[in-house]
DRENZARO-381591 format. One record per residue: residue number from 1; residue in three letters; y, x, z of N, C-alpha, C in turn. Coordinates in steps of 0.2 Angstrom, whole numbers. Last residue first. Example, Ala and Ser with C-alpha at 12.3 -4.5 7.8 and 13.67 -1.06 7.14 Angstrom:
<pts>
2;SER;-11;64;35;-5;68;36;0;64;39;
1;ALA;-28;66;39;-22;62;39;-16;66;39;
</pts>
This chain:
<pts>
406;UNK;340;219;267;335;214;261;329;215;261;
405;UNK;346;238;270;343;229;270;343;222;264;
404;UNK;336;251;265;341;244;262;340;238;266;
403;UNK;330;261;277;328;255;275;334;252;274;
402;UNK;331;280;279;337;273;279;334;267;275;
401;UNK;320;289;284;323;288;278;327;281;280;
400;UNK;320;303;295;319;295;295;323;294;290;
399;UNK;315;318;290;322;315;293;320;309;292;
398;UNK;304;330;292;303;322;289;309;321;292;
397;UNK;301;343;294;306;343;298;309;334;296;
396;UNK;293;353;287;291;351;294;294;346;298;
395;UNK;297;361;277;300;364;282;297;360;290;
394;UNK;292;352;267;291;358;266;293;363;275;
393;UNK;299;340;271;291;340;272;290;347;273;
392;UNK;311;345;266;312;345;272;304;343;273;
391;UNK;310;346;252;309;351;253;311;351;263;
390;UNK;305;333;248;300;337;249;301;343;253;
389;UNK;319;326;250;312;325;256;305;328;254;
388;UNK;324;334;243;326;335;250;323;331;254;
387;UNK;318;327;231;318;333;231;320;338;240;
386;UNK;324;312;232;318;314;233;316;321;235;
385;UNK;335;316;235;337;313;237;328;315;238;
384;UNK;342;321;219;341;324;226;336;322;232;
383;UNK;336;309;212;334;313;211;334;320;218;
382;UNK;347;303;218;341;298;217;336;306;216;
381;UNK;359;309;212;359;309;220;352;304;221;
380;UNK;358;309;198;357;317;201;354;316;209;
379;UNK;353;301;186;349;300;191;352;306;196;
378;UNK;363;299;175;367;296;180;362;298;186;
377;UNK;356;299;162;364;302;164;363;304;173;
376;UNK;346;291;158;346;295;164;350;299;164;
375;UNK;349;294;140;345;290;145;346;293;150;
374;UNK;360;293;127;357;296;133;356;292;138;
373;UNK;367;286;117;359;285;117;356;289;122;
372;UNK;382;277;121;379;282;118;371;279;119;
371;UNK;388;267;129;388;265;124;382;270;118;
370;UNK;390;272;143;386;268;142;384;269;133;
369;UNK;404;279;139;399;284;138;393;278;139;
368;UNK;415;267;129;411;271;134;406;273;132;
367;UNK;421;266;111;415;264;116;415;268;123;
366;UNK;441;265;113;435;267;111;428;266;116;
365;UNK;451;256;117;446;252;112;439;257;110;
364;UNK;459;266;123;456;259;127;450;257;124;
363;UNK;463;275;113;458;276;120;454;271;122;
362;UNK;473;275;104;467;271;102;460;272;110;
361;UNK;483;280;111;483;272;110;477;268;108;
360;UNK;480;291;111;481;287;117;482;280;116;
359;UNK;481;296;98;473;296;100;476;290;109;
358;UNK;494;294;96;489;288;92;482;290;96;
357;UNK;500;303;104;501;296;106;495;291;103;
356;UNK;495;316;98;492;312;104;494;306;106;
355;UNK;501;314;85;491;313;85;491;312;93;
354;UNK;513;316;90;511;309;86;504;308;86;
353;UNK;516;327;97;516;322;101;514;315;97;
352;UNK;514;335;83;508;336;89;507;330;95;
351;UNK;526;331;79;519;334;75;516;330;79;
350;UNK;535;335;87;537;329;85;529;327;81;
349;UNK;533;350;88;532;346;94;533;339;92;
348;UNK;524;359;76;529;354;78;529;349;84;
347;UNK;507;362;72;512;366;75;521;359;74;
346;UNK;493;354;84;499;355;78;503;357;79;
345;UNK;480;356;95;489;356;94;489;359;84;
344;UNK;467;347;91;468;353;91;478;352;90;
343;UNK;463;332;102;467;335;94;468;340;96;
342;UNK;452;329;113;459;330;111;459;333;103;
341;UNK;435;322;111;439;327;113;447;327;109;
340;UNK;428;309;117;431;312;113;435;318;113;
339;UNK;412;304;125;418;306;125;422;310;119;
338;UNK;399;305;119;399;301;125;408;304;128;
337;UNK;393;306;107;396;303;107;398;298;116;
336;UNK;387;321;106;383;314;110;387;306;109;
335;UNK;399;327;104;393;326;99;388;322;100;
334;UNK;404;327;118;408;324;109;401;321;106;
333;UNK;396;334;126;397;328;126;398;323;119;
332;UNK;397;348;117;388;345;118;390;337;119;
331;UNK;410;351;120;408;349;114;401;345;115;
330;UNK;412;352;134;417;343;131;413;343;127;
329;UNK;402;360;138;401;352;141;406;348;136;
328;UNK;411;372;132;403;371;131;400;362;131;
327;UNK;422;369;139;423;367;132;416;366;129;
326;UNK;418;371;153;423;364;151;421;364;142;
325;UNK;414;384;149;413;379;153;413;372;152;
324;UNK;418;398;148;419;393;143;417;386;145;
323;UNK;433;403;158;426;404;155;426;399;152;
322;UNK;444;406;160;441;411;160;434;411;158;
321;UNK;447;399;144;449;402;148;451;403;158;
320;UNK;446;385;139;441;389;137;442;397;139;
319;UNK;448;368;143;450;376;143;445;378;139;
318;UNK;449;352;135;444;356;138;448;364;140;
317;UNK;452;338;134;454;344;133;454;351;137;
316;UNK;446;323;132;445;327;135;448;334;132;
315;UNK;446;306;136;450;310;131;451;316;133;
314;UNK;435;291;137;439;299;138;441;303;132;
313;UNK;432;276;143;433;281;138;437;285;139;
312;UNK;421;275;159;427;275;156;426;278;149;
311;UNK;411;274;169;411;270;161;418;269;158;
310;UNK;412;280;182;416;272;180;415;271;172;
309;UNK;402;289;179;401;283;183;402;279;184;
308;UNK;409;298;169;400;296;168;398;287;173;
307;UNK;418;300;174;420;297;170;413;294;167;
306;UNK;412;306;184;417;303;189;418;297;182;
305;UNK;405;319;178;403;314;183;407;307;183;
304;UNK;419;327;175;414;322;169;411;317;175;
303;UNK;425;329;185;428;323;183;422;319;177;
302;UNK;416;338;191;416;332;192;420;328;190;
301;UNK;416;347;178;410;345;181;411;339;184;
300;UNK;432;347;168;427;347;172;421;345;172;
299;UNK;439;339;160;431;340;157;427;342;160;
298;UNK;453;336;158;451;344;154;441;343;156;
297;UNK;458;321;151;454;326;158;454;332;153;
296;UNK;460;303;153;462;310;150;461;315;154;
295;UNK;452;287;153;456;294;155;455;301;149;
294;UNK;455;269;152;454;275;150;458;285;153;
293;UNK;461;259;162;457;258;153;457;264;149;
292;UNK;459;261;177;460;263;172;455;261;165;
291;UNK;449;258;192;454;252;189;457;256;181;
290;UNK;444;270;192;439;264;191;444;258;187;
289;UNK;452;279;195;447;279;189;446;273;189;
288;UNK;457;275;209;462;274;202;458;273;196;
287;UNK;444;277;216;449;272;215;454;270;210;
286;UNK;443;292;214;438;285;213;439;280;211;
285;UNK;453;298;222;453;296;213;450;291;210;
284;UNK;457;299;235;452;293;233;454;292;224;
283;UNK;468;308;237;460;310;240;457;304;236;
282;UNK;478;313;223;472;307;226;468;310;229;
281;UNK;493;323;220;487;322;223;485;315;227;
280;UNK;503;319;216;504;327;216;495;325;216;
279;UNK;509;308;203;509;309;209;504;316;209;
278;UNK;520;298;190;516;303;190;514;306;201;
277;UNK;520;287;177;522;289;184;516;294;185;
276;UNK;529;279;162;524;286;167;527;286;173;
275;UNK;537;271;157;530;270;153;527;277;158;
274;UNK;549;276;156;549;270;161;540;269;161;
273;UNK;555;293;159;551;288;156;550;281;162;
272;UNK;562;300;167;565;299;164;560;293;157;
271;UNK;553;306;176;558;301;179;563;298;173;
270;UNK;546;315;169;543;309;169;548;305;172;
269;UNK;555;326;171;554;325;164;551;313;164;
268;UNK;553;326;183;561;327;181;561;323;174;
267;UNK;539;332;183;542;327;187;548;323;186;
266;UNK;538;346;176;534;338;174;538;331;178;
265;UNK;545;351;186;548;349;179;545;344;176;
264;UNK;535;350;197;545;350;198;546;347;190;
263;UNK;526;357;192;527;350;196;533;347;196;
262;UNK;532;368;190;528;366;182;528;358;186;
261;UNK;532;376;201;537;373;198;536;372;192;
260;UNK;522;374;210;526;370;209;531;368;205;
259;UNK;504;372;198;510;377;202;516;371;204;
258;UNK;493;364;204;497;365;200;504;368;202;
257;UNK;483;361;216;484;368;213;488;370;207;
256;UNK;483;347;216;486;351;222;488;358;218;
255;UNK;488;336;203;483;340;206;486;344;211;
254;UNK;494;326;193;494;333;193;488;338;196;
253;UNK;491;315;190;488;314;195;490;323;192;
252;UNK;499;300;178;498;307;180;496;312;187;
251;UNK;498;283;170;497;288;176;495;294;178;
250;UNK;503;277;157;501;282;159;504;286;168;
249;UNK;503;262;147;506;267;151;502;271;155;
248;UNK;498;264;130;498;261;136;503;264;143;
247;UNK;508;268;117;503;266;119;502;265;127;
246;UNK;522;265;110;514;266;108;509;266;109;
245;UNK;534;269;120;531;263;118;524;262;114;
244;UNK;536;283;117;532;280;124;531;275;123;
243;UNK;535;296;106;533;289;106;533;282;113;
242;UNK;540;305;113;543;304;109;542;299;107;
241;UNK;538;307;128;545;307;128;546;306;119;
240;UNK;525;306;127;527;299;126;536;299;128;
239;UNK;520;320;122;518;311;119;524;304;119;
238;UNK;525;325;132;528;326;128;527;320;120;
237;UNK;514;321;141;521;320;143;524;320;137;
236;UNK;503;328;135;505;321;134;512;318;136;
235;UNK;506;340;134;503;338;129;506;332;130;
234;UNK;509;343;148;513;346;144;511;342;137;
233;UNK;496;340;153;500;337;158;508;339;151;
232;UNK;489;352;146;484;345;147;492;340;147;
231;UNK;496;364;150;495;361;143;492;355;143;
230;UNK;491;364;166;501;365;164;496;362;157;
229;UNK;480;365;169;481;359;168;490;359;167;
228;UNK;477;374;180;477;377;173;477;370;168;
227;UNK;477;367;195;478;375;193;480;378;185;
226;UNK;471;354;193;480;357;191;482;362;191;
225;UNK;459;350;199;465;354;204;473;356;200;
224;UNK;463;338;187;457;340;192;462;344;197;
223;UNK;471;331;178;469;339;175;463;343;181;
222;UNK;471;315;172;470;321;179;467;327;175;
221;UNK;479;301;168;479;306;165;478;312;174;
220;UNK;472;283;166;473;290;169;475;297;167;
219;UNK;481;274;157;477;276;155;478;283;162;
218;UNK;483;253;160;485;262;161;478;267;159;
217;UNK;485;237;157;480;241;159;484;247;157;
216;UNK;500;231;169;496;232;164;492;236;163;
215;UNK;503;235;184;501;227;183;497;226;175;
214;UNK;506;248;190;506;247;184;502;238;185;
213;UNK;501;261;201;508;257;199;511;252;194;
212;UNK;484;257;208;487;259;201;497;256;201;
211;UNK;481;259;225;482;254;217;486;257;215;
210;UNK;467;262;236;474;265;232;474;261;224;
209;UNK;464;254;252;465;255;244;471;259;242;
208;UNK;454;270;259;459;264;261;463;262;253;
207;UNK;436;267;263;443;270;261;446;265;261;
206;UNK;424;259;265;428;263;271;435;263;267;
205;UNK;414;269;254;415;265;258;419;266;262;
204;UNK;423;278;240;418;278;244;421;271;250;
203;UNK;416;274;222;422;273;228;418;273;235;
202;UNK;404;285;216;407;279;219;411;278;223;
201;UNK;396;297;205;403;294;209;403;288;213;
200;UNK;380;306;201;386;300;200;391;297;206;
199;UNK;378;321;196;377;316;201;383;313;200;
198;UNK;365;320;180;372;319;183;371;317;190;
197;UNK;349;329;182;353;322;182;361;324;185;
196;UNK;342;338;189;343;332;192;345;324;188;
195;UNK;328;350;186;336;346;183;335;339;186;
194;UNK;325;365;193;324;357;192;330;353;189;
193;UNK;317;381;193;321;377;193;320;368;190;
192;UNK;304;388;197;308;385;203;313;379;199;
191;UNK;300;392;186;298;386;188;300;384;193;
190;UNK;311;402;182;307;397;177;306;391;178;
189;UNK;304;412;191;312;409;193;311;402;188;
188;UNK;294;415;186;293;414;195;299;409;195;
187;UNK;296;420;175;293;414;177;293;412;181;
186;UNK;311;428;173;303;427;175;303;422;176;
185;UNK;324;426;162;321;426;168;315;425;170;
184;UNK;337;433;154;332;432;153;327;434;161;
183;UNK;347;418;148;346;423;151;337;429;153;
182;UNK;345;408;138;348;414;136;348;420;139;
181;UNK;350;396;149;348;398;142;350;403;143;
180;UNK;355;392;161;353;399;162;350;399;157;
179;UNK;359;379;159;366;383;161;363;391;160;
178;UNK;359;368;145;354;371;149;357;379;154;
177;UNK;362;352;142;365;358;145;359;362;148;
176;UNK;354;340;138;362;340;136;365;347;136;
175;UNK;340;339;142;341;338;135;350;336;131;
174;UNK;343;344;154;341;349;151;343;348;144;
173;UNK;357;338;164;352;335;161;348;342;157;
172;UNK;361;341;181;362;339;172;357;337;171;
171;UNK;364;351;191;366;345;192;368;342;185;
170;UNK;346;359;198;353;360;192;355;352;190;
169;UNK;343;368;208;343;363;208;349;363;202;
168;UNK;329;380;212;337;382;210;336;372;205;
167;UNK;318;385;228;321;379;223;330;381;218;
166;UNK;318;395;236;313;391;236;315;386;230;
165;UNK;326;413;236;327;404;234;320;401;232;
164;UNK;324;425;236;327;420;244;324;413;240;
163;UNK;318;431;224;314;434;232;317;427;237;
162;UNK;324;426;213;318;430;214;314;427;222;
161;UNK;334;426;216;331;421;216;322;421;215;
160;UNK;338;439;218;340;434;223;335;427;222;
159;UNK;337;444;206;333;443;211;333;442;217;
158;UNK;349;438;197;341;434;198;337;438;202;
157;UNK;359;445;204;361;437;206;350;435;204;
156;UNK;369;455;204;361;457;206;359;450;207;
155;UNK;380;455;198;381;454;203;372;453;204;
154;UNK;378;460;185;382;465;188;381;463;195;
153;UNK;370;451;177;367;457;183;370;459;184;
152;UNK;378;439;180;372;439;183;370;447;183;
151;UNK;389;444;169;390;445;177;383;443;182;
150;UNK;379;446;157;381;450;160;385;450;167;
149;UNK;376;432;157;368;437;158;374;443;160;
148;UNK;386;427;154;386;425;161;379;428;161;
147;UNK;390;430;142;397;431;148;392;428;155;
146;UNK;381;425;136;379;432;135;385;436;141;
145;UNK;382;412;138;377;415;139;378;421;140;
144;UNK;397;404;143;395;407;138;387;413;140;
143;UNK;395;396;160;397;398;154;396;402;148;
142;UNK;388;385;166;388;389;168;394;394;165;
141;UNK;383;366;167;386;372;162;388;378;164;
140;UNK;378;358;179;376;360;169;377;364;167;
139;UNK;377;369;192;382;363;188;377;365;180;
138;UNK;367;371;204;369;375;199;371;367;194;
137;UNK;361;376;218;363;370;217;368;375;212;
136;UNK;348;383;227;353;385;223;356;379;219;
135;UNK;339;384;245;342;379;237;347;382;232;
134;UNK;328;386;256;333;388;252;335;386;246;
133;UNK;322;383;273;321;382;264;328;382;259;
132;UNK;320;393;285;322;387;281;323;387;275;
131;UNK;314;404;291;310;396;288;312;391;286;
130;UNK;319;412;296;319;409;301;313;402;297;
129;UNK;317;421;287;316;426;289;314;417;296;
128;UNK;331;415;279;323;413;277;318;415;281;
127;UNK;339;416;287;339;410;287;331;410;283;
126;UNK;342;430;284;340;426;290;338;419;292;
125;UNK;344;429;269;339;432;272;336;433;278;
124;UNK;356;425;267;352;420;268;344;422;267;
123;UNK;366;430;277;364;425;279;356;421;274;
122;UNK;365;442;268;362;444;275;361;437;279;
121;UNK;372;434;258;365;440;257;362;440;263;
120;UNK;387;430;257;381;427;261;373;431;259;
119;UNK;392;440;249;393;439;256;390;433;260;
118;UNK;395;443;238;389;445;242;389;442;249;
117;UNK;404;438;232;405;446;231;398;448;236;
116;UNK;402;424;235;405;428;232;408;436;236;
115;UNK;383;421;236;389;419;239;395;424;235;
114;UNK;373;424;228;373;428;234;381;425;237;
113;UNK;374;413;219;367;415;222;369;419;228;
112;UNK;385;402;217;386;408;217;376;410;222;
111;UNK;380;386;216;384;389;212;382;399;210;
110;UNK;383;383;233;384;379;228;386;385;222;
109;UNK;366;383;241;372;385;242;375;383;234;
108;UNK;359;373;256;361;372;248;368;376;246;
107;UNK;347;375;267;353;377;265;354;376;258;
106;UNK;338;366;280;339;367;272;344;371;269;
105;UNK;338;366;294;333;366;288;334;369;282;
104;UNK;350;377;300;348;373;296;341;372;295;
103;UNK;356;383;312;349;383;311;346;374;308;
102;UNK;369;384;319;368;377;315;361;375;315;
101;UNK;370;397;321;369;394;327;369;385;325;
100;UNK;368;403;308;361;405;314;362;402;318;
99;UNK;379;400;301;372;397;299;366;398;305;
98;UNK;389;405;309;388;397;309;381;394;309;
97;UNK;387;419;308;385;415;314;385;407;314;
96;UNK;387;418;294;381;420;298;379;419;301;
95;UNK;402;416;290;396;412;288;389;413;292;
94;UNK;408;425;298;409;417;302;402;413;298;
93;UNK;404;435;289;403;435;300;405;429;300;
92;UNK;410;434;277;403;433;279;400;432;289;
91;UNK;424;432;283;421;427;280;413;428;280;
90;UNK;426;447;287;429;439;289;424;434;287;
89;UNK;423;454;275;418;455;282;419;451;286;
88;UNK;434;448;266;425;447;264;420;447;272;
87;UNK;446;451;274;443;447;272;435;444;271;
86;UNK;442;465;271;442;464;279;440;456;277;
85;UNK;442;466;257;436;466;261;437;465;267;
84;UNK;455;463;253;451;460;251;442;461;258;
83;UNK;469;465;267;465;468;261;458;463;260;
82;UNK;478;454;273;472;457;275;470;460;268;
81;UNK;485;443;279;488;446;277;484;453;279;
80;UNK;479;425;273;483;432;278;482;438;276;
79;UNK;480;418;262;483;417;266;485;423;272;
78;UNK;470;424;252;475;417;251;482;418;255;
77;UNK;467;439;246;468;435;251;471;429;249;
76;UNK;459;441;230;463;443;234;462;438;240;
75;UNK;449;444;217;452;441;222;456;443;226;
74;UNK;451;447;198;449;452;203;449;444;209;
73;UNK;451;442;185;447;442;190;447;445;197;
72;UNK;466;444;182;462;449;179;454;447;179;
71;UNK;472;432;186;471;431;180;466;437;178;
70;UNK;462;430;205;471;432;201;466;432;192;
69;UNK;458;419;215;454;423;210;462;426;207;
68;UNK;459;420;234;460;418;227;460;421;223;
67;UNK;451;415;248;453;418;243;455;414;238;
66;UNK;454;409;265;453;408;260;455;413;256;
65;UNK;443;408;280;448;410;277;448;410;268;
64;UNK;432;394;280;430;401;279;437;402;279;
63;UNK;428;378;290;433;383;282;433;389;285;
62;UNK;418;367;291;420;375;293;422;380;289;
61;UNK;413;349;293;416;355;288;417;362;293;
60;UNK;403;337;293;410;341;297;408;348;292;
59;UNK;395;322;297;396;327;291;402;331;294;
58;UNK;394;312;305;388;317;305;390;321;298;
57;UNK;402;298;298;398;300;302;395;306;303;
56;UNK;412;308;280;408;300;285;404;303;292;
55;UNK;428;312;277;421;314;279;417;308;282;
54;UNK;442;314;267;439;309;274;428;313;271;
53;UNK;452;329;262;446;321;261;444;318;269;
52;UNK;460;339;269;462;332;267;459;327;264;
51;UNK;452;348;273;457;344;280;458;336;277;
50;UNK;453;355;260;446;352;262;447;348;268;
49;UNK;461;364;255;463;355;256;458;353;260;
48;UNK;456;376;255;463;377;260;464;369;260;
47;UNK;440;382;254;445;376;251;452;375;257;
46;UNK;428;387;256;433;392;257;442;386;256;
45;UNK;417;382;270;420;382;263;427;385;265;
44;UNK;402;374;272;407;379;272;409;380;267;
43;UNK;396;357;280;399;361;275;401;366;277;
42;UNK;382;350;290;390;355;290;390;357;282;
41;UNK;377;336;293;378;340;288;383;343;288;
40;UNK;362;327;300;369;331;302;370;334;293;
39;UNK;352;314;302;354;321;299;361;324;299;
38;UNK;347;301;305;347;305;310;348;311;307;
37;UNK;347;293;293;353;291;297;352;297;304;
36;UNK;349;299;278;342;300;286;350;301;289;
35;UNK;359;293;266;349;292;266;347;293;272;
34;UNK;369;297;272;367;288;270;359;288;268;
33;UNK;366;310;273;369;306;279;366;298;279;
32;UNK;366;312;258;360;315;263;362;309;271;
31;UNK;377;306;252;372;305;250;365;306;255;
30;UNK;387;316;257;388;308;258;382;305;256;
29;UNK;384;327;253;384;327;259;384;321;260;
28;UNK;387;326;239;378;328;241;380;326;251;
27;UNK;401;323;240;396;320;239;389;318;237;
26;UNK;403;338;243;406;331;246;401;326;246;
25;UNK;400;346;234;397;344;241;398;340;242;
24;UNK;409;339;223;402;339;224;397;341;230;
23;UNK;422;342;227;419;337;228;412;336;228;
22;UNK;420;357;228;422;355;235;419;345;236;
21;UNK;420;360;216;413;364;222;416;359;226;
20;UNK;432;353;209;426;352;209;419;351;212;
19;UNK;443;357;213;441;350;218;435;352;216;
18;UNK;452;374;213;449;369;212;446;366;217;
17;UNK;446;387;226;454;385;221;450;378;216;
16;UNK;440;394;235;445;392;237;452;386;232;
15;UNK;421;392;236;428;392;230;434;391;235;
14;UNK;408;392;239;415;398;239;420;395;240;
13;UNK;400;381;250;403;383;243;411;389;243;
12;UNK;383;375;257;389;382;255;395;384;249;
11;UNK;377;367;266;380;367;263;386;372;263;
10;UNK;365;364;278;372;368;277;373;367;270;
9;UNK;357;348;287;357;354;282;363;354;283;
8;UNK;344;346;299;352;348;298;351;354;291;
7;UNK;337;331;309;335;337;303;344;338;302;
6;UNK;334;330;326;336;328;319;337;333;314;
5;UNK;319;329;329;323;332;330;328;328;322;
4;UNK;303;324;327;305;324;331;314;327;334;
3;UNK;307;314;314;305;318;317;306;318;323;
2;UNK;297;301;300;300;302;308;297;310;308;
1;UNK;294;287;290;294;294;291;298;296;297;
</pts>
């Protein structure tokens, strides 16, 4: 296959807070690059870290100024010192102009149909107005149905899909998570959507190794960004300040968005174990996952992927505040037997730290998610992959596909 031009997709995601949006561009981006060795790929994004992953060849980023969500919902500014909408009109004007002077093929926005608070709408009305093919790329699990029919129409989100989106692309399985059950949407929209399959992880080429502190087999412990990952990090610590010898030792990967003074204590606390080491942030978590006899997660999207890839056994403690997300995906998973979920706290700290030291001790020995009866986990970026060479046929624009050598 051959163009005459090199093909270029955009990649959109709001989010200033959490790895998740941010990984999973990441690598939808690593994936398209590695498939049509003549394709560019700009990210936008709103992530204040996003400086600090490594990028491959032809992929490059364009950070939006950054918000942040406060506990009420509302957002605010990150960083300057701007009321909410100057902001908004900030960021939509830099999205706009990127997108009309990138003039993608394809645009894949991650998650948010009109972008947050709307502010990709006029972007992606120009961009259709111009022929390029529009994606909605939506995680398994969305949250509680009736909490997510209600902000879908407050934010006029299904005719948007209505009228822009050629495709709404969902990063699961149907027969585990169906993220827009419940809702109630025409069949125009119906048919647009497609399940991919988990996308699957792997240590990226290139990086530089990162090794485990530990000569014996360790159990990962990552709360993801760390934002709301204080109980996850509190639960276990306080395992092995009573038990430590019990069970393996334990690596702590906090996260960037874990406040700091919850960092600071966790850390005072851990200097005082010989059995825990603890560190703020992995760009290459891959790597630690993969050498680990087991992890501990709140359940995320990406950390599922990541624990779906390396064929870890998981110990997952899911939120259920602000949405229900995490806990929709640990249960459906549990029940599939493709990960186990934490022990509900008991009341006594002497209590609570003894069902967690035993379920950690028993981690190693539990079966991985291999081990379950779900078929095609794993196809997301195989299944992209196909789907972005219909939807660039669609647009005219055939990117030279990458022949494996052998």
């Amino acid at each position: 296959m051959s163009t005459s031009y090199p093909a270029r997709v955009l990649i959109y995601s709001h989010d200033s807070f959490g790895l998740g949006h941010l990984r999973r561009c990441r690598t939808l981006a690593q994936a398209i690059v590695s498939r049509y060795p003549n394709a560019s790929v700009l990210i936008l994004s709103g992530s204040p870290i996003i400086g600090s992953f490594e990028f491959p060849n032809r992929v490059d980023f364009v950070r939006v100024p950054g918000v942040i969500k406060l506990r009420n919902g509302d957002y605010s500014s990150l960083s300057l010192h701007l009321d909410l909408g100057e902001v908004l009109a900030l960021r939509a004007s830099i999205i706009r102009h990127t997108a009309l002077a990138f003039q993608p093929d394809v645009f894949v926005v991650d998650k948010e149909p009109l972008g947050l608070r709307g502010e990709i709408a006029d972007t992606l009305q120009a961009l259709r107005d111009a022929g390029t093919r529009l994606i909605l790329g939506l995680r398994d699990v969305m949250d509680d149905p009736t909490l997510l029919a209600e902000e879908w129409s407050r934010k006029n989100a299904v005719p948007a899909l209505v009228e822009l989106y050629h495709q709404v692309w969902v990063y699961g399985l149907e027969t585990i998570c169906s993220p827009l059950a419940g809702l109630p949407l025409p069949s125009s929209v119906l048919d647009k959507l497609v399940y991919t399959g988990y996308i699957g992880r792997a240590i990226p080429s290139g990086a530089e190794s990162t090794s485990a502190p530990f000569k014996e087999p360790f159990i990962l412990v990552t709360p993801g960004g760390g934002g709301d990952g204080v109980e996850l990090v509190e639960r276990v610590l306080g395992a092995y300040e009573h038990f430590e010898g019990a069970a393996p030792p334990a690596l702590l990967v906090f996260g960037p968005f874990m406040p700091a003074q919850w960092r600071e204590t966790f850390r005072r606390r851990a200097e005082a174990l010989e059995r825990v080491e603890v560190t703020t942030f992995e760009a290459h978590l891959e790597q630690l996952m993969s050498q680990a006899a087991g992890v501990v997660a709140m359940g995320g999207y990406n950390t599922f992927c990541e624990i779906l890839s390396f064929d870890k056994p998981a110990l997952v403690l899911p939120r259920r505040k602000p949405r229900m997300e995490q806990f929709i995906r640990a249960r459906r998973a549990c029940d599939l037997g493709l990960l186990r979920l934490v022990p509900d706290r008991v009341r006594g700290r002497a209590a609570d730290a003894r069902q967690i030291i035993d379920a950690l001790a028993e981690l190693p020995s539990l079966p991985p998610p291999s081990a379950s009866a779900v078929s095609g986990l794993l196809s997301g970026v195989e299944q992209i992959e196909v789907l972005l060479d219909q939807q660039l046929a669609e647009r005219g624009a055939l990117a030279s596909v990458a022949v494996p050598a052998g």
